[in-house]
N, C-alpha and C positions, 0 to 999 in steps of 0.2 A: 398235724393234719387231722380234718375231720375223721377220712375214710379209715376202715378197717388196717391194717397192716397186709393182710391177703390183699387188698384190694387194691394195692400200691401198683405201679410202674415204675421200674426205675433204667434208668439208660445210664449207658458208658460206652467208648472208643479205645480198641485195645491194637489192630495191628494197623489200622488207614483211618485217617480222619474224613474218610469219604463212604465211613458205615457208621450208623448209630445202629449199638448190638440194646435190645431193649428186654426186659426181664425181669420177672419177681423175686427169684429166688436167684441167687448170687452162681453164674453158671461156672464148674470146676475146669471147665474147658473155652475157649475160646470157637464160637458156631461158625467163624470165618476160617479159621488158619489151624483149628484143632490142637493147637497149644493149652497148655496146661497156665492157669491163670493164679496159681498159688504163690503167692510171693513175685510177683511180673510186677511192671510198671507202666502205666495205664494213660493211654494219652489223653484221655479226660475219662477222673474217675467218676463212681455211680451218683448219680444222682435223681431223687425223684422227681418226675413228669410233673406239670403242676397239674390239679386235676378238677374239671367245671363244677364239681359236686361241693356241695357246702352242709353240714347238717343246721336244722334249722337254729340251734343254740347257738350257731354262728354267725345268724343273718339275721338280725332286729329291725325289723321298720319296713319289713320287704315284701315284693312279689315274689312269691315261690310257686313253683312247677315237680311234679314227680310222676309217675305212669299210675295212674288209676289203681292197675293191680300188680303187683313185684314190686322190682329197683329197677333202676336204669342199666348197671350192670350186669344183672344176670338175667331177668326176663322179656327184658323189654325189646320188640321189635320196631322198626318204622312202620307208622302207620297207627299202632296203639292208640288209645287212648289217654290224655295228659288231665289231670287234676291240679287245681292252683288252689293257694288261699296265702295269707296275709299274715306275717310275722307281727308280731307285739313287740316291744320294745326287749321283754324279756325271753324272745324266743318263741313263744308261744302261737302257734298256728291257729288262726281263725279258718276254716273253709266249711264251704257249702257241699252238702252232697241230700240223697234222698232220705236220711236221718235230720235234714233240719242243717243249721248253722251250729256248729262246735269249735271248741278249742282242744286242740290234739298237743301232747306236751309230745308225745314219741310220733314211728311212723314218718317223720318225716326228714329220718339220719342224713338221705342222701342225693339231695336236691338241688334245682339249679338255682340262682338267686337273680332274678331280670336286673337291672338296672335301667330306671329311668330317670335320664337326669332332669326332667322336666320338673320332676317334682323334688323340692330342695328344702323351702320355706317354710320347716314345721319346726313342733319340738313332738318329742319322745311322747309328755303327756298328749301334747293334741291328738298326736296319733291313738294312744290307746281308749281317752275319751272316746274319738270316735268310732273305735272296733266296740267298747261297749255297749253306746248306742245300738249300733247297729245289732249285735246280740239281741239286744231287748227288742229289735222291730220283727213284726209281725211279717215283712215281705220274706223271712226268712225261717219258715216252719217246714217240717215235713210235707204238710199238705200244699205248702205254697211251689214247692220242689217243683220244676220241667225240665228233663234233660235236655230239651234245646231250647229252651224259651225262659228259663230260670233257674239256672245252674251256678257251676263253680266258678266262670265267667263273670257273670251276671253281678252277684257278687261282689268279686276281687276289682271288676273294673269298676262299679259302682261306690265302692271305698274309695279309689284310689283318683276320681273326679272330682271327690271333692276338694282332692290338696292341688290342682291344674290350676298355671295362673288364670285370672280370667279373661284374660283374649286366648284362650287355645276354646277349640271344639273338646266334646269328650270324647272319650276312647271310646271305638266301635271295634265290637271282638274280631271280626276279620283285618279289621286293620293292626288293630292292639299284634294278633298271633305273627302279620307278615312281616311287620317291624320290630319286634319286641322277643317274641317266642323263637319265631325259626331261626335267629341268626346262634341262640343259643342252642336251638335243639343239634344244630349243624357241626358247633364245636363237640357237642356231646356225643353226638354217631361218631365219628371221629375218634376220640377217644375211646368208645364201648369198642368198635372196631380192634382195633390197635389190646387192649385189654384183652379180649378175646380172642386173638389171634397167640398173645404171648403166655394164656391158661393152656390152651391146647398146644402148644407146642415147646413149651419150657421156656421161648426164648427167640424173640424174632429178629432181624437184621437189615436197618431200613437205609437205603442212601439217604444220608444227611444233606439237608437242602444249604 
């Protein structure tokens, strides 16, 4: 797994298959029945959560998404601000911000990865051909920077029109975030939730659906 080892979940079933007990650290006690979990047997042992985050050495060719400022896990509230840019075949992030267009090898450990399957029909080269390109254009300087008129948006969706068959329209960023972004930012509160809830309390106890 990309994430940390701290930053696991991991779930098991100890006295009713009608609790998922969920947990980072392997609890000595069972948080339902207060039994001692040393040597028991476990009606489904631990296993980790799967988890929406990807670092980007994991996602080549991609849309990626992370909070502006922190991680998803420990800073980030709804509402924040979201930063995208454009995986290289070898990991390597392309994004725009008020320094101009760069490519970021770090920074970018724990990220969502969109998925659009619209766009299918490439190879690896075309893809990176055209991230350098676009490096070397001029629409993509410091000075040419707007945070709302020419941003990290701007950008990522302006890459990623050129691989759309062509009978589609282009991605337009309010449509691009309400189809594309939120359905994952939605798994990911989700998960931060849940995360969070089982840092601060050793260990939460969810009925299993």
């Amino acid at each position: 797994m990309s994430e940390d080892t701290e930053d696991r979940i991991l779930c098991m079933q100890h006295c009713t298959n009608q609790m998922n007990i969920f947990f980072s650290k392997f609890p000595e006690t069972c948080p339902l029945c207060g039994k001692s979990l040393k040597g028991c047997s476990l009606i489904i042992p631990p296993f980790r959560v799967p988890s929406p985050f990807l670092s980007q050495n994991d996602s080549s060719c991609s849309f990626v998404v992370k909070p502006t400022r922190g991680s998803f896990l420990r800073e980030y509230k709804s509402g924040d601000n979201l930063h995208v840019g454009i995986t290289s075949s070898n990991g390597m992030v392309y994004n725009f911000d008020e320094l101009g267009l760069h490519a970021d090898r770090t920074g970018w450990e724990q990220c969502l990865v969109v998925g659009i399957t619209e766009i299918k029909d490439f190879t690896s080269e075309l893809w990176d051909s055209r991230l350098k390109q676009m490096y070397s254009s001029s629409l993509w300087t410091p000075e040419e920077y707007d945070e709302h008129n020419n941003n990290c948006y701007d950008f990522a969706l302006g890459f990623l029109n050129q691989f759309l068959p062509t009978n589609m329209e282009p991605f337009k960023k309010l449509d691009f975030c309400k189809n594309y972004i939120l359905p994952w930012t939605i798994r990911a509160a989700q998960y931060i939730d849940l995360f969070r809830r089982v840092q601060d309390a050793g260990g939460v106890a969810v009925e299993s659906l």
